[in-house]
C-alpha positions in Angstrom: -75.5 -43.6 55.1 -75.2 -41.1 52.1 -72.8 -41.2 49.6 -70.6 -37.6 50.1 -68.1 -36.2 47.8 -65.2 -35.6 49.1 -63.0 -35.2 45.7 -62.5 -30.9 47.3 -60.9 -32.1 50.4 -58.4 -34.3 48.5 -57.2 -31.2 46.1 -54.5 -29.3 47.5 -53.8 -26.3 45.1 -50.1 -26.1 45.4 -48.5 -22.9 46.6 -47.4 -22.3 42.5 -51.1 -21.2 42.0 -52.4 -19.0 44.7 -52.6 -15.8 43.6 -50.8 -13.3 44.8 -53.0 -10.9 45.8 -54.4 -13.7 48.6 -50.9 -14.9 49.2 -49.7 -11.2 50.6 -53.1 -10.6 52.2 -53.2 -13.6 54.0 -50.2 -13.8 55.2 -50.1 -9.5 56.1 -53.5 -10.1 58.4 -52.2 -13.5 60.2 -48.9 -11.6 61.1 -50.7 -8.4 62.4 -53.3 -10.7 64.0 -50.7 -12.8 65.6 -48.4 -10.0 67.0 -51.2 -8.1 68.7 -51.9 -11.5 70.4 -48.2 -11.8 71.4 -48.7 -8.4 72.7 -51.9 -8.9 74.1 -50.7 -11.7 76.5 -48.1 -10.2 77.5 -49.4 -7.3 78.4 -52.0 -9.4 80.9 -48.9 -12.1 82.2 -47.1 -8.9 83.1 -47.3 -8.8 87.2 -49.7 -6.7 89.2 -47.0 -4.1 90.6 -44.7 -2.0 88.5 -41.9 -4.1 88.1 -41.0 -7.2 87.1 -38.6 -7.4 90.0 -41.4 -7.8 91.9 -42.6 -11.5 90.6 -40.8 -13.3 93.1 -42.9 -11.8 95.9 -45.8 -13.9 95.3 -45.9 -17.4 93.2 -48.6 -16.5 91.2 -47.6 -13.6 89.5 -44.4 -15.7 88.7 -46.8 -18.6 87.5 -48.5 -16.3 85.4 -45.6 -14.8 83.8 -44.3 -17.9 83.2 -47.6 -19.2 81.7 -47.9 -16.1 79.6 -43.4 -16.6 78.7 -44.9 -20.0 77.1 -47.7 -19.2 75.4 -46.4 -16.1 73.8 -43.3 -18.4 72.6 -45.8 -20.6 71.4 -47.7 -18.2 69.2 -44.3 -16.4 68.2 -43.3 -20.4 66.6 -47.1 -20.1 65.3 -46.1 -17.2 63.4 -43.2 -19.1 61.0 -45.6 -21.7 60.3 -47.4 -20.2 57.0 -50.5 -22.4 55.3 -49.1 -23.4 52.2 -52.2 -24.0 50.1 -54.9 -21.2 49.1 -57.5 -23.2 51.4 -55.4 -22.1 54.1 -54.9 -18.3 52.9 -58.3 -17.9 52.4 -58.9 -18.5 55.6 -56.7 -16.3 57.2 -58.0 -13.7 55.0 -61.7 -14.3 56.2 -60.3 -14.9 59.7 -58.0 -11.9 59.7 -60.4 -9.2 58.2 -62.9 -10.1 61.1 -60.1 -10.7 63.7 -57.7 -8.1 63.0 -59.9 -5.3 64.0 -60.8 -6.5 67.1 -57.7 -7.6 68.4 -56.4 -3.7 67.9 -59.3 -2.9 69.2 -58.3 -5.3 72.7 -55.1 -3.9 72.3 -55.9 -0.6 72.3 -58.0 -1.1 75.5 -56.1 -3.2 77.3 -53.0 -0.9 76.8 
């Protein structure tokens, strides 16, 4: 077995010196990403007919509205929970600039 440095993965920059520039970024694509999710799912738990009066008719559009109720209350507690080192922003910027398109793009479509 190798010998590996792991010395990076131990290093947590503290949240005093990430710059801001990443900081706002980050944290601006990760919401935008996020709510068009929320949306997203929504959107597709919704039921089949016009109103959602008419869940009760069947059990799985009721099943599905509460499976969609739960994740979308999920992703909304998701939302609060910010990465608090720059590893973390970093990737949400990376993430978000590839993600954030696309889920508009869903959004847009699925709408």
């Amino acid at each position: 077995m190798t010998w590996m440095p792991i010395e990076w993965a131990r290093r947590v920059t503290p949240a005093d010196d990430i710059p801001t520039w990443l900081q706002v970024s980050g944290t601006v694509l990760r919401a935008v990403f996020i709510a068009c999710l929320i949306v997203i799912v929504l959107r597709v738990s919704m039921p089949q007919n016009e109103t959602i009066l008419t869940a009760y008719d069947t059990p799985g559009d009721l099943l599905r509205i509460a499976l969609g109720l739960a994740v979308c209350g999920w992703t909304a507690m998701q939302l609060f929970r910010a990465p608090k080192d720059a590893h973390g922003q970093r990737t949400f910027l990376y993430f978000g600039l590839a993600a954030v398109p696309f889920a508009l793009l869903c959004l847009v479509f699925i709408w």
